[in-house]
C-alpha positions, 0 to 999 in steps of 0.5 A: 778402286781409283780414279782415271790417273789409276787407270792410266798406271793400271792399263796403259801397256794393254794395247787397244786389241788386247782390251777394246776401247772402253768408257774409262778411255773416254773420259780420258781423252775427254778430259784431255780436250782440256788441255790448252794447245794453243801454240802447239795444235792447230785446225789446219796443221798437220797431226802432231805426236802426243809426245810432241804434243807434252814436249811442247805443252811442259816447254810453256808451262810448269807442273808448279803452275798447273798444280797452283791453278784450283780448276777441276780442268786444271789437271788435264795436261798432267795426264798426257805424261801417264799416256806415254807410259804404255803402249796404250796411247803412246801413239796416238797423235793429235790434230785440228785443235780449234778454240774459240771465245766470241764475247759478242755471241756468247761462244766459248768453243774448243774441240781436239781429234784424237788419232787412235791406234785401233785406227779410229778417231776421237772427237773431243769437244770441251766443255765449260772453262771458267770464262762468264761468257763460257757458263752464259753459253750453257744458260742459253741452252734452257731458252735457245734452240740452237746456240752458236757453241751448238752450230760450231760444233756440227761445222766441226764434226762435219768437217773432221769427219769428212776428212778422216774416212774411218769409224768415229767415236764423239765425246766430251764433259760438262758442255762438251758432251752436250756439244758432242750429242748434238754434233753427232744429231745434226751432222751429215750423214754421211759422217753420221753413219760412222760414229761407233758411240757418242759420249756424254760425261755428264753434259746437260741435256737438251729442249723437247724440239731437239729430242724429236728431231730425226737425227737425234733419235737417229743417233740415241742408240750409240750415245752413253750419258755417265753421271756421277752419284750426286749429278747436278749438271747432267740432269739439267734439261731433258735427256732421253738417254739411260744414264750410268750413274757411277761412284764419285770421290767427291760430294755435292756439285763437286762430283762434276769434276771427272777425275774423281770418278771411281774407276776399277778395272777397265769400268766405273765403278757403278752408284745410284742416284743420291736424294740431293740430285733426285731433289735438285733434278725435280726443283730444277726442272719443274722451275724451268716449265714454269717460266717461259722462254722469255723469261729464261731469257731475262733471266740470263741476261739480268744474272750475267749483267750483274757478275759482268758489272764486276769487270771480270772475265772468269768466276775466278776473278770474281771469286779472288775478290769475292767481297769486293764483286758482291758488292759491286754486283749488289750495287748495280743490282740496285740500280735496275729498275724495280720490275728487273729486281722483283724479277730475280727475286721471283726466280728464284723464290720460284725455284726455291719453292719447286721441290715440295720444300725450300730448296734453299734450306736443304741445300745449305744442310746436305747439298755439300754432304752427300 
């Protein structure tokens, strides 16, 4: 038993007609649209080679500097070099790498193609990097129908897809397969008609609005949700996919990280869902039906406000200067007019008391432990 690095060592010199393309080869190109390619990849450019590609990308940057940044993403561009072991990957080639941030209307976005040797191509959109305007973006999704995130992914999936004629396989981590799901829902269908499966690696889910529309129930067969044991983001919203909960390496919310995933064979190796993510699952969804869309809203705007009070653009800003943040953050908390204050607090005392008990006070004994 191991982890998708294993898998690589393991299977890479069975050719895709030897052993068919599987869930563990999805989470690995997933994992691989983490992989900044600015530089080297362009949306308009020609298909480069992966080799090219880890050329290019080592030529920029050190294995000492993708080992020092903590990131759970931060291994991505790592696995290139396991890829090019084997017959596997070998091949592939890369191509229409977008990635875009606009601050103004909270969209963090990138996606890769990726050009298989089974003569199919994967679409891999990425999830949430470590940006504040990257996790308001998957706040937004509990009170927006459509975020900008959503619409730029369908805009991608149609474009690829109309200039590449072949079969199609989607996918993504964390937002990435909420992206993924809901490009392969909404695009033409034309292009729709030819995804093989989408893949959600323990994305959020999605409004009841979008669950009705025709194209998602058009698609729902093909897509296959992977959570992990302790799921936290993946039960967040509503999803009417059946989810493969697998075994994990890791405890609590930190399962969310792909690569500690346990892998056997060419599957994952299959789990059940623990209490915490069954308490949290229930806490967190009968939290959201309790507020409305306008107060999802507020409550967004109020929370991010506070951390974008500290001047940083990423929660690992904040982190590296966690006493002075908190303090800033509580500063201009203070400042609010009393109605935006009770209005936190509310919240959150509405969340804390969803679970039949205090949240809060089972989360600090057991969310970390199992």
């Amino acid at each position: 038993m191991g982890n998708i690095f294993d898998y690589l060592e393991w299977r890479c010199d069975l050719s895709f007609d030897a052993d068919p393309f599987n869930e563990v080869d999805n989470l690995v190109l997933s994992e691989l649209a983490y992989t900044d390619f600015d530089g080297i990849l362009s949306m308009d450019g020609g298909e480069v080679s992966l080799q090219d590609a880890c050329q290019a990308f080592f030529r920029r940057h050190t294995h000492e500097e993708i080992l020092a940044n903590k990131s759970f993403t931060a291994k991505a561009p790592l696995l290139m070099e396991k890829m090019l072991c084997g017959a596997r990957y070998r091949d592939i080639r890369l191509c229409r790498y977008l990635d875009e941030t606009e601050t103004d209307r909270d969209m963090q976005f990138a996606a890769v193609t990726i050009l298989l040797p089974d003569r199919t191509a994967f679409i891999a959109f990425r999830g949430t990097d470590g940006t504040l305007v990257g996790w308001k973006e998957d706040f937004n999704l509990s009170f927006m129908p459509e975020t900008e995130g959503q619409r730029r992914a369908i805009r991608y999936l149609d474009q690829v897809g109309g200039d590449f004629p072949g079969s199609l396989r989607v996918g993504g981590h964390s937002k990435g397969g909420n992206l993924a799901i809901y490009a392969a829902a909404f695009c033409r269908q034309e292009v729709q008609d030819r995804i093989l499966a989408v893949y959600s690696n323990d994305g959020p889910g999605f409004q009841q609005e979008t669950l009705q529309a025709e194209g998602y129930q058009h698609i729902l067969p093909r897509v296959i949700s992977i959570i992990p044991e302790t799921s936290i983001i993946g039960l967040l919203l509503s999803s009417s996919a059946k989810h493969h909960v697998v075994k994990s390496s890791q405890s609590g919310i930190l399962q969310h990280d792909g690569f500690s995933w346990n892998v056997s064979g060419n599957h994952f190796v299959p789990a059940e869902l623990t209490k915490t993510s069954r308490l949290v699952r229930k806490s967190l969804g009968d939290w959201l039906g309790q507020m409305s869309e306008a107060d999802r809203q507020s409550f967004t705007e109020i929370i991010f406000s506070l951390f974008e009070s500290t001047g940083a653009d990423s929660f690992s800003e904040i982190s590296q200067q966690k006493w002075k943040s908190a303090e800033v953050m509580l500063g201009t908390l203070r400042k609010m007019p009393k109605e935006k204050q009770m209005e936190i607090l509310s919240c959150l005392q509405q969340l804390g008391a969803s679970g039949g008990q205090t949240v809060t006070e089972y989360l600090a004994s057991r969310f970390f432990k199992n």
